[in-house]
C-alpha positions as CSV (number, residue, x, y, z in Angstrom):
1,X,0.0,0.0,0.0
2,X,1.2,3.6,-0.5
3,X,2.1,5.3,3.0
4,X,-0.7,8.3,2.5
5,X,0.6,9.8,5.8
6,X,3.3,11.1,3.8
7,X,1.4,12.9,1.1
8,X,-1.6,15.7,1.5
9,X,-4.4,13.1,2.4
10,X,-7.1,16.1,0.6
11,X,-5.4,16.2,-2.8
12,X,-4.3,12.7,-3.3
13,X,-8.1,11.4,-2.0
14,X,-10.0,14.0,-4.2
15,X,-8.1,12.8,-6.8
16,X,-8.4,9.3,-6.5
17,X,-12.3,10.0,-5.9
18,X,-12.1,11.4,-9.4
19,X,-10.4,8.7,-11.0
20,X,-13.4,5.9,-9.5
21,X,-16.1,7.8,-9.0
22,X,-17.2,7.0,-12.6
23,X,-16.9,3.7,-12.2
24,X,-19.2,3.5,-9.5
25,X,-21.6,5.8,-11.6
26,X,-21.5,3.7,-14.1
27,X,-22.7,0.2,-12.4
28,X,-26.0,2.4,-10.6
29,X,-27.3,3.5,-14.1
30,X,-26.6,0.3,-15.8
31,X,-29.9,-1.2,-15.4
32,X,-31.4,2.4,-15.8
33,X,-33.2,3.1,-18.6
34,X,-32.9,6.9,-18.7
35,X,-29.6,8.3,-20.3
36,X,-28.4,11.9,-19.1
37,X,-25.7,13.8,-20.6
38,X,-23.5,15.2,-17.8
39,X,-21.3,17.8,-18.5
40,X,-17.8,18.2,-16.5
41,X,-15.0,20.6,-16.7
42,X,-11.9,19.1,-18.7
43,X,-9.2,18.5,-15.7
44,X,-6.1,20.3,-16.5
45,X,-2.9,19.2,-18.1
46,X,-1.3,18.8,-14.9
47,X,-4.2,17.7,-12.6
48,X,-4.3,14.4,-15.4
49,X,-0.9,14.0,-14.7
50,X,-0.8,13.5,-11.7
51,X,-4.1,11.2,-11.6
52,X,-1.8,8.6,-13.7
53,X,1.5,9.1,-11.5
54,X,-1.3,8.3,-8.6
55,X,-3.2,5.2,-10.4
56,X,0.7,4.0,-11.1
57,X,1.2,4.4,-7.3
58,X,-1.7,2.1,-6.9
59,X,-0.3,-0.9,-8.8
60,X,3.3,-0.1,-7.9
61,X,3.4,1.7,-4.3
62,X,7.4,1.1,-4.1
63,X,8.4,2.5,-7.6
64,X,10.7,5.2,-6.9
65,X,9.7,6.4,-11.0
66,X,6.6,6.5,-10.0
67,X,7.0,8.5,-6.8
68,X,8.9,11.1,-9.0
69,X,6.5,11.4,-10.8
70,X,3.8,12.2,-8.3
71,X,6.4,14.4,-7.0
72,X,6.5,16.5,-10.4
73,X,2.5,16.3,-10.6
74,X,2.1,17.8,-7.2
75,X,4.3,20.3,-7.9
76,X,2.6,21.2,-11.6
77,X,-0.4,21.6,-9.6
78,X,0.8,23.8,-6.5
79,X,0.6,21.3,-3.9
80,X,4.0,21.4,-2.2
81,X,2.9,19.6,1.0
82,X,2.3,16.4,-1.2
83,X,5.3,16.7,-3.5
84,X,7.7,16.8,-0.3
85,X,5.8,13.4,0.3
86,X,6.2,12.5,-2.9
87,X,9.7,13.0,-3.4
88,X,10.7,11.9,0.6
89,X,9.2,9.1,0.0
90,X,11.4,8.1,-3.2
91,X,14.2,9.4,-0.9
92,X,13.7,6.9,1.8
93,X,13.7,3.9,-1.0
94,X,16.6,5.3,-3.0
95,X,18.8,8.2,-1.1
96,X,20.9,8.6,-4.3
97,X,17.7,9.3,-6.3
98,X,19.3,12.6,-8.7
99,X,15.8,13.2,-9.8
100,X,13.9,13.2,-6.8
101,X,16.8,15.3,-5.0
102,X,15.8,17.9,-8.3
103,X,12.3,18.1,-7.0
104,X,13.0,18.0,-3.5
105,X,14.9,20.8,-4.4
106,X,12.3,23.0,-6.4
107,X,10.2,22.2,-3.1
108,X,12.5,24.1,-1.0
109,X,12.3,26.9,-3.4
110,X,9.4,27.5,-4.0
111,X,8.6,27.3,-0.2
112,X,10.6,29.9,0.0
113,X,13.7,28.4,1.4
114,X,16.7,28.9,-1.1
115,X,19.3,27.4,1.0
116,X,17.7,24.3,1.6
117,X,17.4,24.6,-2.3
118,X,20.7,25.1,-3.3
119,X,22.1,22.4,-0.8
120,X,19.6,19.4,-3.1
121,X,20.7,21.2,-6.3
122,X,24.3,20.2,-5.4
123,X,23.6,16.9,-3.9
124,X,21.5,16.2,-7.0
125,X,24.2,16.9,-8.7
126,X,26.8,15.3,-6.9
127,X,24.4,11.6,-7.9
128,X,24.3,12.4,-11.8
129,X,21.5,14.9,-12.7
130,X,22.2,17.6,-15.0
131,X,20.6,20.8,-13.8
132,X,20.0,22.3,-17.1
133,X,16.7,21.8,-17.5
134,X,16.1,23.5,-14.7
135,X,18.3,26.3,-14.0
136,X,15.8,28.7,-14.0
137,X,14.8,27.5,-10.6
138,X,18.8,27.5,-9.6
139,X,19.2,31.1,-11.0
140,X,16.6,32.1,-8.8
141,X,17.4,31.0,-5.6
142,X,21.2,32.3,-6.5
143,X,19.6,35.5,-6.8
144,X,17.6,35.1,-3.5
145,X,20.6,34.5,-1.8
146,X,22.1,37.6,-3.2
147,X,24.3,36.1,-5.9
148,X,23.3,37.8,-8.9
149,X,25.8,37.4,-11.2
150,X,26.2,33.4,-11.1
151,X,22.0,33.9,-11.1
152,X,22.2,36.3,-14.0
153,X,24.6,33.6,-15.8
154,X,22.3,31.1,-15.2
155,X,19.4,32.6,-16.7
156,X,20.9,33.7,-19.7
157,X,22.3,30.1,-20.1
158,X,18.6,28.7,-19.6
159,X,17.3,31.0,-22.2
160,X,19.9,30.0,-24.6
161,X,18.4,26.7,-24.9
162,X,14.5,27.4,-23.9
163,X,13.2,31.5,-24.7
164,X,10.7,31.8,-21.9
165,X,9.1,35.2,-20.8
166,X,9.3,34.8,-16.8
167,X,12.7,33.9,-17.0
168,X,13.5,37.3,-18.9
169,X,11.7,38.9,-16.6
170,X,13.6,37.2,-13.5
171,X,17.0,38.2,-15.9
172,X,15.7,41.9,-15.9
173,X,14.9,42.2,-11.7
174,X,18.3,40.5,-11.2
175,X,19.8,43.2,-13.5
176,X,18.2,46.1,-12.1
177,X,19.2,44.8,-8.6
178,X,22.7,44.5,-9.4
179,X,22.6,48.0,-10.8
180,X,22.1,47.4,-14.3
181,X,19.6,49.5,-15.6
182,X,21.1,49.4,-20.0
183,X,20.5,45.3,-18.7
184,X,17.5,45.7,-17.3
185,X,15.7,47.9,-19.8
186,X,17.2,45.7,-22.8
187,X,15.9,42.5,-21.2
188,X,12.5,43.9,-20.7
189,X,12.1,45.5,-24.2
190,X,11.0,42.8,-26.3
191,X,8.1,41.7,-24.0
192,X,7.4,45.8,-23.9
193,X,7.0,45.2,-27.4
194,X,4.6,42.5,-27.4
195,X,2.3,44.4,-24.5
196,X,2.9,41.9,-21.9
197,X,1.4,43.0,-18.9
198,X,3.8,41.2,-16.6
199,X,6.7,42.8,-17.9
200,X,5.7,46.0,-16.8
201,X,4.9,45.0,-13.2
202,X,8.5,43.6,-13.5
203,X,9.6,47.3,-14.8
204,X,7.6,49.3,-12.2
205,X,9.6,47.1,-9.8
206,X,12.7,47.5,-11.4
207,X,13.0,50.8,-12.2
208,X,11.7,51.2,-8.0
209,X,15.0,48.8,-7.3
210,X,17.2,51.4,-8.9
211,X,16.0,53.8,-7.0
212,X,13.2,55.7,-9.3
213,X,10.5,55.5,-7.3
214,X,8.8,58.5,-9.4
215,X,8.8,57.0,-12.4
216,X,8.0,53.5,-10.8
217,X,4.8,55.2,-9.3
218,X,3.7,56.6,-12.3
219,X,4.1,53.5,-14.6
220,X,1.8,51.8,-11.7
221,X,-1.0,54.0,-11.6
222,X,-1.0,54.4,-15.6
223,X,-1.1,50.7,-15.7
224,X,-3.0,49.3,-13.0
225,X,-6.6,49.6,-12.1
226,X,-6.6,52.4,-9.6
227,X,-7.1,49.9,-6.6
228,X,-4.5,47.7,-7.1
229,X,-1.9,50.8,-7.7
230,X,-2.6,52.2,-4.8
231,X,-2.0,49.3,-2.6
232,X,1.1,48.9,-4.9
233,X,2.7,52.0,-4.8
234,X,4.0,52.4,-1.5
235,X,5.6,49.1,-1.2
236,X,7.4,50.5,-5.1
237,X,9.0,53.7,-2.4
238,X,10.2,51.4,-0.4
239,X,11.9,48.7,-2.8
240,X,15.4,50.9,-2.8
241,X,15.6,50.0,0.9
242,X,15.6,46.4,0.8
243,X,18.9,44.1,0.6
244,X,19.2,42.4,-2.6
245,X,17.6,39.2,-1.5
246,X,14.9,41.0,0.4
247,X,14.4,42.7,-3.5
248,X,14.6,39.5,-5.1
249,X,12.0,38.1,-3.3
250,X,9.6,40.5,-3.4
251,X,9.8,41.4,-7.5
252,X,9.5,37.7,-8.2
253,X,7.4,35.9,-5.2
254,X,5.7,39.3,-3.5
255,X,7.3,38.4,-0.7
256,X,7.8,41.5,1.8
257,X,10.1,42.1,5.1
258,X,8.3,43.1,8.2
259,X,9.2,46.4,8.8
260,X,11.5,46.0,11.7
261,X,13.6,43.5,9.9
262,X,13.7,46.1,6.7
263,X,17.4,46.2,5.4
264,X,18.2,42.9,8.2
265,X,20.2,39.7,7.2
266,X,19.2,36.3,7.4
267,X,22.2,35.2,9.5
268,X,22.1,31.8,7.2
269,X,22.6,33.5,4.7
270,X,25.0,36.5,5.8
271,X,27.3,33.1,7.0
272,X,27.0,31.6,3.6
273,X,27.9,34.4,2.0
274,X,31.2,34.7,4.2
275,X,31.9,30.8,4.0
276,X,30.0,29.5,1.4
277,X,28.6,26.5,4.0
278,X,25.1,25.0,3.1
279,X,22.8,24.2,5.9
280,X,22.7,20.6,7.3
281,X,20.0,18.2,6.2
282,X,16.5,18.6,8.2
283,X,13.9,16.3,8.5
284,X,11.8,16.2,5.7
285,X,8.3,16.9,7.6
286,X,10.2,20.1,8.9
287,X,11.2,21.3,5.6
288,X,8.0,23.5,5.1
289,X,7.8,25.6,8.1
290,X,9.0,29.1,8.3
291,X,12.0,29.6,10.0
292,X,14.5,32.3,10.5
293,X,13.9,36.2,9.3
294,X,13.2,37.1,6.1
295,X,15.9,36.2,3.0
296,X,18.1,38.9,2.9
297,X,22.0,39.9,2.0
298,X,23.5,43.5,2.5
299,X,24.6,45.4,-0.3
300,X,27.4,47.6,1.2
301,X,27.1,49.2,-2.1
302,X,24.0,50.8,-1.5
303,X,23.2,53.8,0.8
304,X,20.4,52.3,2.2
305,X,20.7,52.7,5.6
306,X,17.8,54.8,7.1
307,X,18.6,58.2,9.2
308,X,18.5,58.5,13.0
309,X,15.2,60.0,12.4
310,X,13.8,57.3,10.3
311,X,15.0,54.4,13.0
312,X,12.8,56.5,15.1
313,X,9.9,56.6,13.3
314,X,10.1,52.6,12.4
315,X,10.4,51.9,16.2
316,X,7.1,54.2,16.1
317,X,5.6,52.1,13.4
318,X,6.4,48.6,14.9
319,X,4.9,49.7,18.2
320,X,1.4,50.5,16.0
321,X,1.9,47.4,14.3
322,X,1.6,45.1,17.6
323,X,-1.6,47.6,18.5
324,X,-3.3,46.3,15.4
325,X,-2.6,48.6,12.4
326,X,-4.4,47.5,9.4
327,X,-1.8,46.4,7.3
328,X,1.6,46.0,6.5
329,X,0.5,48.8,3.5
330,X,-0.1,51.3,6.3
331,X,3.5,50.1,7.6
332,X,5.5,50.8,4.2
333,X,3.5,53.9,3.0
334,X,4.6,55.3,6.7
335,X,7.9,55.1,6.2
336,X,8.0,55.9,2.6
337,X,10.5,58.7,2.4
338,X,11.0,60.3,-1.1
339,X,14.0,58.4,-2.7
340,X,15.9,60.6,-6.0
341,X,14.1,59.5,-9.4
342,X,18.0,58.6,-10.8
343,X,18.5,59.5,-14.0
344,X,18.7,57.0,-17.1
345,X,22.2,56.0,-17.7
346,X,24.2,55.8,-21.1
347,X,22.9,53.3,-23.1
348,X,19.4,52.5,-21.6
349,X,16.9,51.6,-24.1
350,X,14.0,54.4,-24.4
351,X,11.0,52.7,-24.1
352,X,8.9,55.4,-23.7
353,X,7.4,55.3,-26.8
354,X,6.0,52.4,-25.9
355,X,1.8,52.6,-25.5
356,X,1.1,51.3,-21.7
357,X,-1.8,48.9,-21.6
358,X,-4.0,49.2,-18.6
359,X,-5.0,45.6,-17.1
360,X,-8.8,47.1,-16.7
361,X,-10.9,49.8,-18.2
362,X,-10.4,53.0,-17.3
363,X,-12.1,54.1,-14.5
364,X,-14.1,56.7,-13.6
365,X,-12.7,60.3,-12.4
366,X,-11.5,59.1,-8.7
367,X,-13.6,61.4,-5.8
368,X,-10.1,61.1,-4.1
369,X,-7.9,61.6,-6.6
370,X,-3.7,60.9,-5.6
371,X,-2.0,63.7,-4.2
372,X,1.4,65.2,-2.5
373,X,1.4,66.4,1.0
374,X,3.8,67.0,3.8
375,X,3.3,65.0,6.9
376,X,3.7,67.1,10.2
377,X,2.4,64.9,13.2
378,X,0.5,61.9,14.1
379,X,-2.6,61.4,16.8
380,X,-5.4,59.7,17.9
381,X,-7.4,63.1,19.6
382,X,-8.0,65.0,16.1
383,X,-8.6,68.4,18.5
384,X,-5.5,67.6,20.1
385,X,-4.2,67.8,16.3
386,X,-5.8,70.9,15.8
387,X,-4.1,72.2,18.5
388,X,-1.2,71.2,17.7
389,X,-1.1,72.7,14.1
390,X,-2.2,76.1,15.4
391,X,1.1,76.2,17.7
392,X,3.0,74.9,14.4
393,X,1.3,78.2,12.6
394,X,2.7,80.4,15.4
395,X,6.3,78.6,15.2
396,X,6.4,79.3,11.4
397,X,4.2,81.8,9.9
398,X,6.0,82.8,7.0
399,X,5.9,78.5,6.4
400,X,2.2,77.7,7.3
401,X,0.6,80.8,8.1
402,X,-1.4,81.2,4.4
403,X,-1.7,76.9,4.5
404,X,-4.7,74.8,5.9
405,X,-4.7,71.6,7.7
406,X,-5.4,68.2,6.8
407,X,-6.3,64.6,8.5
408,X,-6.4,61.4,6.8
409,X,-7.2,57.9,8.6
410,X,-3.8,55.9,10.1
411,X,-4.8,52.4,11.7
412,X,-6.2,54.4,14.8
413,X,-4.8,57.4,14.5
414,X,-4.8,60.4,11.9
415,X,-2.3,62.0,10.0
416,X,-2.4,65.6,10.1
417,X,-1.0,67.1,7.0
418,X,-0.7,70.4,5.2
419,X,-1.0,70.5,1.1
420,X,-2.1,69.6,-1.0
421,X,1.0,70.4,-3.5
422,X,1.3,70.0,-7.1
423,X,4.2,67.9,-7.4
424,X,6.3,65.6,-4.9
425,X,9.2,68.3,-5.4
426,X,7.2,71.5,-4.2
427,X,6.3,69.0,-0.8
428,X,10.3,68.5,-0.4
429,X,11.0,72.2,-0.7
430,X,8.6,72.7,2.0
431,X,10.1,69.6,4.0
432,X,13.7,71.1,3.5
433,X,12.5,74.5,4.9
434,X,10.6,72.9,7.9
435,X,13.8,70.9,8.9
436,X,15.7,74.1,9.4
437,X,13.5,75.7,11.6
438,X,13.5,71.9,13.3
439,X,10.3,70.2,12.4
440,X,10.0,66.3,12.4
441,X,7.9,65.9,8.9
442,X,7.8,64.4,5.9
443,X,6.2,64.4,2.3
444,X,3.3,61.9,2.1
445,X,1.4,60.8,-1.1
446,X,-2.1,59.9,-0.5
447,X,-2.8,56.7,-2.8
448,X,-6.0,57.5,-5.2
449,X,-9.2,57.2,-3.1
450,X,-7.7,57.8,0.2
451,X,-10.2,60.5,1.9
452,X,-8.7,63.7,3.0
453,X,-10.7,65.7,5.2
454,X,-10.2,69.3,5.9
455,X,-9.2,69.7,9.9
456,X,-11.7,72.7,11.6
């Protein structure tokens, strides 16, 4: 019999329920003498797959074939918890098994653990298996370990023999993180060409990984339905402050670092990036659950380390957090100080000729449309904000005496701002002249629909 504790019990049984039920159906209605038509869904490509690895299974429950096979169905069909089975199983009857260390492999990474991945790459290796039918996979968790360039030769090397658009778009997110833009923009550009919608997510990411956040932004909200950009657009200003892992993982899983461990390294992966050391073998049942912070190696490179200020005002944020703030949106969009739009360099490809489709219809004129504003305090008691802008008007007349006041929903709290202002630029100018007369604010963009009420 086939050890069922060792796969997802749900899948496999709904699946075998598929494969008899019309047997079953067919010996009630065989002395019936009414006919119905009945009218089913076609299983997909990968679901039937995995029915005959399963009805194998059945007649053969020790054929280690037969297990990888199951192990690559599960997998075609999302269901990680039964491909570990799967391919543990095959494990336990064959430890040198090259092809079921592949797919224990491509477990690991797509449950997000890219060590664990690159350890059964190598030991799949090590027993016989050529990786090059799936170095995408290997290219990707290089570059979520922070090793773009062997990633970014891996990919290329993968397209060679197979063209595939999400591995150009990987090639393009590794590029921009290793500060490529020419790359990045050159990898994108035929996909541009051919209006696919995913490569200009990837862009809006990229370009936000380089560290233009403006143009990011507006490539969101001129592509995306105006829900989705808002809710994208903050985590976009925040993309430059991420470690190249933390960036990997977000462009290509949408993966994001709590706040407090923004910019942090996965000690695993800060020690095998100093020593090149895999981690030891776990169990296979423990494979799947989270451990450790999020992925994540410094780039020195980069001057993303946040101000004394900003250290400050992400301690604020993590205490709101454990008080129930809504989101981690509310989190990023917080602490979403206005990074340089950077400037194309020689030899970037000028797409901008290139008609943006939107993924929905245009909507209709927003009531709360997006807009610039400088940030000056934060508050639960909105007369106790009031207050406090009024002493902020007597502090700096000649800054806020001919301005009005603002308040805008935080978790809650309220923001109380001052604005609104035509562009993100005219808020810095403001922000600039503030900070020398030694306010604590910042710019804020209010996402489109965000309701902005006047403070009396």
């Amino acid at each position: 019999m086939i050890r069922l504790h060792h796969y997802s019990r749900l899948s496999i049984c709904a699946l075998f329920t598929g494969v008899l039920l019309p047997v079953s159906v067919l010996a009630q209605n065989s002395t019936s003498a009414t006919s119905r038509e009945i009218v089913q869904q076609t299983p997909s490509a990968e679901v039937e797959q995995l029915r005959a690895a399963l009805q194998r299974l059945a007649r053969e429950p020790r054929s280690v074939g037969a297990l990888v096979d199951a192990g690559d169905a599960s997998l075609g069909v999302g269901d990680l918890d039964a491909a570990m089975g799967f391919f543990g199983r095959a494990l336990e009857l064959e430890p040198a098994n090259a092809q079921a260390k592949l797919g224990m492999a491509s477990v690991n990474l797509r449950a997000r653990r890219p060590l664990e991945a690159l350890r059964m790459f190598a030991e799949a290796e090590r027993a016989g298996a050529s990786i090059d039918a799936i170095l995408g996979d290997f290219a990707l968790a290089q570059d979520l370990v922070g090793n773009n360039q062997l990633a970014q030769e891996s990919y290329r090397a993968a397209l060679a023999r197979d063209p595939d658009d999400e591995l150009s778009r990987r090639l393009a997110i590794s590029l921009a993180i290793s500060g490529d833009r020419a790359g990045f923009e050159a990898a994108l550009l035929p996909l541009l060409q051919r209006q696919d919608l995913a490569a200009y997510r990837t862009r809006a990411f990229g370009l936000a990984i380089l560290g233009d956040t403006d143009q990011a932004t507006s490539l969101a909200n001129s592509l995306m339905p105006a829900d989705l950009a808002s809710r994208m657009t903050p985590y976009l200003a925040f993309m430059p402050r991420l470690t190249k892992s933390q960036q990997a993982a977000a462009a290509n899983l949408g993966i994001f670092p709590r706040a407090a461990e923004i910019g942090r390294d996965d000690p695993r992966i800060a020690r095998f990036a100093s020593t090149g050391e895999l981690p030891p073998v776990v169990n296979a049942d423990k494979r799947l659950e989270p451990r450790g912070t999020p992925l994540g190696q410094r780039d020195n490179s980069r001057p993303a380390q946040p101000t004394p200020q900003q250290t400050s005002r992400l301690a604020e944020i993590s205490r709101a957090q454990e008080q129930a703030t809504p989101s981690l949106l509310d989190a990023f969009s917080e602490l979403a100080d206005p990074v340089a739009a950077a400037e194309a360099r020689d030899g970037a490809v000028d797409i901008t000729q290139i008609e943006i489709p939107r993924e929905a219809r245009e909507p209709d004129p927003p009531q709360h449309p997006a807009r610039h504003w400088v940030q000056m305090a934060t508050g639960r008691d909105r007369s106790a904000l009031l207050f406090d802008w009024r002493r902020m008007v007597r502090r700096a007349p000649e800054l806020l005496g001919d301005r009005s006041a603002y308040v805008t929903r935080w978790g809650q709290a309220s923001r109380l701002l001052t604005g609104p202002f035509d562009s993100r630029d005219d808020a810095r100018e403001l922000v600039r002249s503030l900070r020398a007369q030694g306010f604590d604010s910042f710019t804020y963009s209010s996402p489109e629909g965000e309701e902005i009420e006047e403070l009396q």
